[in-house]
C-alpha positions in Angstrom: 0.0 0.0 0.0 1.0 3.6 -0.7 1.7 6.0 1.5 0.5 9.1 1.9 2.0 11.5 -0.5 2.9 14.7 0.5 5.0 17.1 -2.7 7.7 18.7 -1.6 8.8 22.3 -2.7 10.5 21.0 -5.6 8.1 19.2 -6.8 5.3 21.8 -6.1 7.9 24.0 -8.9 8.3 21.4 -11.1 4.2 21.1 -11.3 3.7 24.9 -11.8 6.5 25.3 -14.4 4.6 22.2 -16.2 1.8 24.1 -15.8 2.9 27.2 -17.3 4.5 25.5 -20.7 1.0 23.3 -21.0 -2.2 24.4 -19.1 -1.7 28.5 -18.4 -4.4 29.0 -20.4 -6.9 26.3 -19.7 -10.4 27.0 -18.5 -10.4 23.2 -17.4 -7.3 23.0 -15.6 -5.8 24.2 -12.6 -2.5 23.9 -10.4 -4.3 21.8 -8.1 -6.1 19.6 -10.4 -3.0 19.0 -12.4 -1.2 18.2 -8.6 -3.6 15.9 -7.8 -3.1 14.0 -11.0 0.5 14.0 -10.3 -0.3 12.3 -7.3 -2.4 10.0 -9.1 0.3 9.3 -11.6 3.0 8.2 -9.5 0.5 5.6 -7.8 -0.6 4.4 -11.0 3.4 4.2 -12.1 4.3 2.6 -8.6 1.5 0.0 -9.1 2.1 -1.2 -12.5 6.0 -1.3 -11.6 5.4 -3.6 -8.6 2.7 -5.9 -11.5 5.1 -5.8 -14.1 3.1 -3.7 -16.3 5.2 -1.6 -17.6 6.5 -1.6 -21.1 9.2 0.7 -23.0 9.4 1.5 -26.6 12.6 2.8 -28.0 11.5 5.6 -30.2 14.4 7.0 -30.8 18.3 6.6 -30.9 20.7 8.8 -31.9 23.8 8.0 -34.3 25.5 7.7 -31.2 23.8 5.4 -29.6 24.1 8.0 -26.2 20.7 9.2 -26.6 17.0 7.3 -26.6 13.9 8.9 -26.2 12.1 5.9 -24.5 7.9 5.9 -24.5 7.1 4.5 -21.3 3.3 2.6 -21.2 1.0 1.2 -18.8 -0.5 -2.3 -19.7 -4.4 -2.0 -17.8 -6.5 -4.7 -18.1 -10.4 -3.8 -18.6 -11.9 -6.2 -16.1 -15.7 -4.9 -17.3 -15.7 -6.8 -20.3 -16.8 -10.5 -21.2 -14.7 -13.0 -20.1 -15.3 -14.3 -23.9 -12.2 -12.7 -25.0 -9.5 -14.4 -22.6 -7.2 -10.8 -22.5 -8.3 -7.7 -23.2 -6.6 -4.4 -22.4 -5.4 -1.2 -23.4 -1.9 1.1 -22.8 -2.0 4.0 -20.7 1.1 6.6 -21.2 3.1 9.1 -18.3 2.9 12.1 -20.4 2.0 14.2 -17.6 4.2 12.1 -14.9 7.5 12.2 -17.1 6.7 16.3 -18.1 7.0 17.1 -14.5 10.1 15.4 -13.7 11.0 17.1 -16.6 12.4 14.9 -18.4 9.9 14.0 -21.2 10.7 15.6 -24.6 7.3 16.2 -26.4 8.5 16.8 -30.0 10.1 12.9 -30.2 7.1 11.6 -27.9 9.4 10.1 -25.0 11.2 9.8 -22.2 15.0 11.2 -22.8 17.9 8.9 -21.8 21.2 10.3 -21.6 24.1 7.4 -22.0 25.7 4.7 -23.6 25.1 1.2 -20.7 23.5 -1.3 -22.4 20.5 -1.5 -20.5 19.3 2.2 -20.5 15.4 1.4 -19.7 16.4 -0.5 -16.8 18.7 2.9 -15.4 15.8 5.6 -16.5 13.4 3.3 -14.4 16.0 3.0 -11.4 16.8 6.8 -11.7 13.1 8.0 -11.8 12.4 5.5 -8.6 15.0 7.3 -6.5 14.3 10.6 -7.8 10.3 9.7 -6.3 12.1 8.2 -3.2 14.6 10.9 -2.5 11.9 13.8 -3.1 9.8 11.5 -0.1 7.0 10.9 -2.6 7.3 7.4 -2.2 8.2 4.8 1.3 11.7 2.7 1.3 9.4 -0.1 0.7 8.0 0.9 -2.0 11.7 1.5 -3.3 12.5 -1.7 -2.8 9.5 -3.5 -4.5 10.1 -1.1 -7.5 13.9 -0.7 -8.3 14.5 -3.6 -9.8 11.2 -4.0 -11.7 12.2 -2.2 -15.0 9.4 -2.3 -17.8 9.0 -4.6 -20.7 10.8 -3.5 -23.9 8.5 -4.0 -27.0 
């Protein structure tokens, strides 16, 4: 179970500078609603980390091969239908989640990865953990259940 989260002040920034570049002139949203969702983000990315739902899709590497821009998807699975079709499901993205970490590059569509390991999804996934653990938005043990849970590349 989550904890309760509580944004810091860095995180409050992070939110309202998002909310400058996207929303500032939205009749629909506000600093608050978009917090809120935050919140709601990082539980949904904490919960499909700790089911394995995650997958990653390489949109982009550079010549280099030192830069990705990763998509980064939520596999939910719509318990309201007929159990006549043995799966069915749908992909939810972090748009929102990645743009306030600031870290999510809009024109590519992704997730940007800066260098060359080998496994980069498995360091963005371990970075953006301890970046939600060291800002106190998520408990050591959901640290631990996460870490080493990185998504699915498709």
């Amino acid at each position: 179970m989550l904890q309760q989260i509580n944004l810091d002040k860095k995180t409050i920034q992070d939110i309202k500078k998002y909310y400058n570049k996207e929303y500032k002139d939205s009749n629909v949203f506000t600093e608050e609603i978009i917090q809120q969702e935050f919140i709601q983000d990082i539980e949904r990315y904490i919960k499909a980390s700790k089911e394995n739902r995650l997958i990653a899709n390489v949109r982009h590497v550079s010549k280099s091969k030192l830069y990705r821009v990763v998509e980064i998807l939520e596999f939910e699975i719509d318990i309201n239908v007929e159990r006549i079709i043995p799966c069915r499901g749908y992909l939810l993205n972090f748009v929102r989640f990645f743009g306030i970490l600031d870290n999510y590059n809009f024109d590519k569509g992704g997730v940007v990865v800066r260098g060359g390991n080998m496994d980069m999804i498995f360091s963005m996934h371990y970075d953006i953990i301890h970046i939600l653990f060291n800002r106190g938005l998520i408990s050591e043990s959901d640290r631990q259940a996460t870490a080493q849970n990185k998504p699915y590349l498709i």
